[in-house]
C-alpha positions as a Python dict, from the first residue, in 0.01 Angstrom:
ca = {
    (1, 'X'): (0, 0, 0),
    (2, 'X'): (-317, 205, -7),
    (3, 'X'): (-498, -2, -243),
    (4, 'X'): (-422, -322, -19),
    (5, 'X'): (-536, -130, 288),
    (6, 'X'): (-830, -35, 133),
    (7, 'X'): (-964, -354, 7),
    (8, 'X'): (-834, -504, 348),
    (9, 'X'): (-1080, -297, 482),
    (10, 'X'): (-1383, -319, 259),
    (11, 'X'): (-1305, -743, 287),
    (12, 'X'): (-1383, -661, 647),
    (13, 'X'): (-1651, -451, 647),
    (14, 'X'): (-1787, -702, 377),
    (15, 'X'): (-1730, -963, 614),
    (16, 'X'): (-1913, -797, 915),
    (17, 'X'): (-2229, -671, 747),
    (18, 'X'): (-2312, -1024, 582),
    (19, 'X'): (-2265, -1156, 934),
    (20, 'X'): (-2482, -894, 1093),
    (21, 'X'): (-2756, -971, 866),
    (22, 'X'): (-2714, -1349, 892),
    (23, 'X'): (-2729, -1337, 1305),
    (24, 'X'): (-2608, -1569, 1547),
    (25, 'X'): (-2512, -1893, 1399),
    (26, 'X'): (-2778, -2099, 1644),
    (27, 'X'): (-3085, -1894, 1585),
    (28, 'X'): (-3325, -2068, 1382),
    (29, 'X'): (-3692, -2099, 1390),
    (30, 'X'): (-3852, -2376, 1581),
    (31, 'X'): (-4172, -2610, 1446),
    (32, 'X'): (-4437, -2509, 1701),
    (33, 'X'): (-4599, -2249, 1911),
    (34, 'X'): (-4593, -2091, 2178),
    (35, 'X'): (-4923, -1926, 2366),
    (36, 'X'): (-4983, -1727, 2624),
    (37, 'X'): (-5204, -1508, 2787),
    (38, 'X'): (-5158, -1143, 2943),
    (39, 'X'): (-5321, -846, 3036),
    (40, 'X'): (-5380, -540, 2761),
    (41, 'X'): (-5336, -161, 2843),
    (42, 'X'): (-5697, -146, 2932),
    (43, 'X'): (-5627, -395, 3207),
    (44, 'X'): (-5861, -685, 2952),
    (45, 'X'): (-5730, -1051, 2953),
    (46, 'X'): (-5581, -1130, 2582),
    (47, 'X'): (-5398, -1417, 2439),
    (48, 'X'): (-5122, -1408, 2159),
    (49, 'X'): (-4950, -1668, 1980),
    (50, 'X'): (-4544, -1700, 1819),
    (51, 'X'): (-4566, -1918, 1506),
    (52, 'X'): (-4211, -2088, 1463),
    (53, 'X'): (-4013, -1868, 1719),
    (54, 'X'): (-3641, -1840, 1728),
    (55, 'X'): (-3464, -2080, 1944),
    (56, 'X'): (-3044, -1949, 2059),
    (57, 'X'): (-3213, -1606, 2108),
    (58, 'X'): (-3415, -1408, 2363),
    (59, 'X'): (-3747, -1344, 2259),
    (60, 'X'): (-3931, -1078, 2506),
    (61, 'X'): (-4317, -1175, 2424),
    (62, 'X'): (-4525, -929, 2238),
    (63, 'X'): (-4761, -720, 2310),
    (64, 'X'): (-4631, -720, 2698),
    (65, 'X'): (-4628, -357, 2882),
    (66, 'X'): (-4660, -356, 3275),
    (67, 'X'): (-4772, -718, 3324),
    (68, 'X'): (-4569, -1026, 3231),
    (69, 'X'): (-4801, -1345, 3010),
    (70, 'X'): (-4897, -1615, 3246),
    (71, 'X'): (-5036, -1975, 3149),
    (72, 'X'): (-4787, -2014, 2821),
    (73, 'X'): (-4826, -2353, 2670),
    (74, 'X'): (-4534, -2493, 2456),
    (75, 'X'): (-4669, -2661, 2153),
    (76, 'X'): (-4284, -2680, 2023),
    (77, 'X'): (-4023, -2958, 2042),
    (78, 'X'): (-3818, -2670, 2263),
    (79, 'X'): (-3739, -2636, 2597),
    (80, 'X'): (-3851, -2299, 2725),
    (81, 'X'): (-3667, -2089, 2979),
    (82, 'X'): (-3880, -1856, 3089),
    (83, 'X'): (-3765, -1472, 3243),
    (84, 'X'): (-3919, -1299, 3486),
    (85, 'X'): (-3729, -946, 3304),
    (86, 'X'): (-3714, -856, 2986),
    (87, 'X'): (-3427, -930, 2755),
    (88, 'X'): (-3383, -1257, 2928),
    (89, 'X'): (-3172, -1052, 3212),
    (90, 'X'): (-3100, -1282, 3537),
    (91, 'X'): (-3172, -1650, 3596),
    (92, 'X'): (-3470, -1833, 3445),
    (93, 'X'): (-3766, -1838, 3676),
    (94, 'X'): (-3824, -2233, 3571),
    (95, 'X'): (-3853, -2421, 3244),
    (96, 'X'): (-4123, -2558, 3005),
    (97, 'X'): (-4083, -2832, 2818),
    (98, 'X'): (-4234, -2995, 2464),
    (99, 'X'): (-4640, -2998, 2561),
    (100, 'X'): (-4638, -2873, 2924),
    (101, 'X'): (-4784, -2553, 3051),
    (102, 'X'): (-4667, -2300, 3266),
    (103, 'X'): (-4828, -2044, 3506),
    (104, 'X'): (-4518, -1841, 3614),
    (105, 'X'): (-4528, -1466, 3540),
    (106, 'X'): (-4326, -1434, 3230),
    (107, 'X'): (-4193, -1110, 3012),
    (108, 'X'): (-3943, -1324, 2779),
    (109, 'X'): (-3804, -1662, 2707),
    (110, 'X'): (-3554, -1866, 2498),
    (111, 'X'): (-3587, -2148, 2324),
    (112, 'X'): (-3351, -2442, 2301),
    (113, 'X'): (-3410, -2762, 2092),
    (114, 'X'): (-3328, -3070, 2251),
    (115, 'X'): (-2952, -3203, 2086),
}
């Protein structure tokens, strides 16, 4: 019985790590950008770019301290919903679609391909 406990639980723990490293099943990157710009710790405008970001998960933008990006432009085939918090807490402050800008104070955003 030990033996079949044992490799119960090493199937399991198996099971769980190769799913950890995998993540969630609907993350995958998108073609596209995203831009934005934001103030630096110095308090100097600065731009930054994601190259294929992840759509299904929260991304809180880079580079981002005390001041959330403003004027992101979506060069992806993703709808953005963009977060006024980090970690995507709360309800989206709007959206951005494939091409369109967007001027509202932002600290993260998710990504969802059209279906």
């Amino acid at each position: 019985m030990h033996n079949r406990t044992t490799t119960a639980g090493i199937a399991a723990a198996s099971s769980f790590l190769l799913l950890s490293a995998v993540g969630p099943a609907d993350a995958h990157p998108v073609p596209g950008q995203l831009s934005y710009a934001y103030t630096d710790g110095d308090g100097r405008p600065d731009s930054d770019v994601l190259r294929a970001p992840e759509s299904g998960v929260c991304i809180d933008l880079p580079a981002l301290r005390d001041a959330p990006a403003v004027h992101l432009h979506n060069d992806s085939p993703a709808t953005v919903e963009l977060y006024g918090t980090r970690d995507c807490l709360g309800q989206p402050l709007g959206t951005v679609r494939a091409g369109e800008r967007s001027t509202v104070p932002t600290f993260s955003v998710w990504l969802a391909l059209p279906r």
